[in-house]
N, C-alpha and C positions, 0 to 999 in steps of 0.2 A: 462145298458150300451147300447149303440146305436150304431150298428153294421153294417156298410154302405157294405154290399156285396148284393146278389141278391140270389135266393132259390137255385141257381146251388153251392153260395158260390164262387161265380166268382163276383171281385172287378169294373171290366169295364164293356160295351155293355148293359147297364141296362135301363128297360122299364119302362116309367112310371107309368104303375100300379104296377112294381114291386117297385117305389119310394114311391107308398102310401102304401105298403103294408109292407116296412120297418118302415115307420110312424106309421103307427098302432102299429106291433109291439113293437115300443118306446112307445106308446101310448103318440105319439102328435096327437094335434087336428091341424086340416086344415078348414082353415076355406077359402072360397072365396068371394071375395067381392071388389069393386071399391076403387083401391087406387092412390093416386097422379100418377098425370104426370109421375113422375121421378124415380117410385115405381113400382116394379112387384111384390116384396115378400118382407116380411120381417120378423125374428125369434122372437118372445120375450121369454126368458128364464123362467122369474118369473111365464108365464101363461101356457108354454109349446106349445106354439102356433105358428103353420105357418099360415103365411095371404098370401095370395095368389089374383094377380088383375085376377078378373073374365072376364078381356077382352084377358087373351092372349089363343094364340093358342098350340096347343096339344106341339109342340116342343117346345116351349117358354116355356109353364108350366110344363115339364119336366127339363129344365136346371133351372130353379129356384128355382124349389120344390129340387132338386139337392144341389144345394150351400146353400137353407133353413137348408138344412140334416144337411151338414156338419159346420152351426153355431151352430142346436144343438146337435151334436158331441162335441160339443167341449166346450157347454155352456157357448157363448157367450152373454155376457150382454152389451156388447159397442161393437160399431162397426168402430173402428180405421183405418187408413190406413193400420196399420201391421196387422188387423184379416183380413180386407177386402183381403189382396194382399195373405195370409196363404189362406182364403176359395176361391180365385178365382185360384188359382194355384192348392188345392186340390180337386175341381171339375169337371177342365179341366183333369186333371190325373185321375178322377175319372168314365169318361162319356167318355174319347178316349182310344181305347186299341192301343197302338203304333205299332206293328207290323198293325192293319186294318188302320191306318194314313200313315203310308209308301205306302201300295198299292194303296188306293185311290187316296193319291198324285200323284201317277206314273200314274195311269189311267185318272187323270181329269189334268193333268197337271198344275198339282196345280192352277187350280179353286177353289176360296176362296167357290164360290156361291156352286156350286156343291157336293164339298167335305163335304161342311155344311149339303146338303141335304142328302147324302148319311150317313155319319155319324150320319144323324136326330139328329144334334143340330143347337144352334144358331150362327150367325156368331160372337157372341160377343167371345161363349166359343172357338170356332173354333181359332178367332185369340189371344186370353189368353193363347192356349195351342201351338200356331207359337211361343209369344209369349218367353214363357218357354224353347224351345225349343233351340231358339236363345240364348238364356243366358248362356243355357250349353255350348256355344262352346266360 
């Protein structure tokens, strides 16, 4: 069973080698390597495998390796709009601890750019988890 917390056992604020170090643990392989344009990661189930594009940067390849996790949590074999919009919604709740999104918001004034860096993610997950955020109300 594939267990997405970090060594403290704390579900948010996670670093990426503590994301390959839950992989291991799962004993998935990471593999990195040149993939499409339109591709930074992608899970295959059947081989246990995250592909990872060897062109992104340390933050990049932390939120991918991230949402990789949690398709295989959940062993995904297709990748629909409903698993896609489930693993983008449970990665952004996975990599923001809400109370640290409250203050940084109050501090950068809600600077998308900022917040993203301070948060050390991307701005994709940054605004998935606006995003989420917005829905609840």
């Amino acid at each position: 069973m594939l267990t997405l917390k970090n060594k403290g056992g704390e579900t948010v604020g996670i670093t990426l080698n503590q994301l390959y170090q839950i992989a291991e643990n799962a004993e998935l392989n990471i593999i990195e390597t040149p993939l499409n344009d339109d591709e930074m990661g992608y899970y295959d189930d059947s081989t246990h495998t995250i592909l990872l594009d060897n062109t992104l940067n340390d933050r990049q390849k932390k939120c991918t390796l991230a949402h990789e996790l949690v398709h295989a949590k959940h062993h995904d074999s297709n990748h629909d709009k409903r698993t896609e919009a489930r693993t983008i919604r449970e990665t952004a709740n996975w990599l923001i601890d809400p109370l640290e999104y409250a203050t940084i918001e109050q501090l950068y004034e809600g600077n998308g750019t900022l917040m993203a860096l301070e948060l050390d993610i991307t701005m994709q997950v940054l605004d998935d988890y606006q995003h989420i955020l917005a829905s609840r109300f």
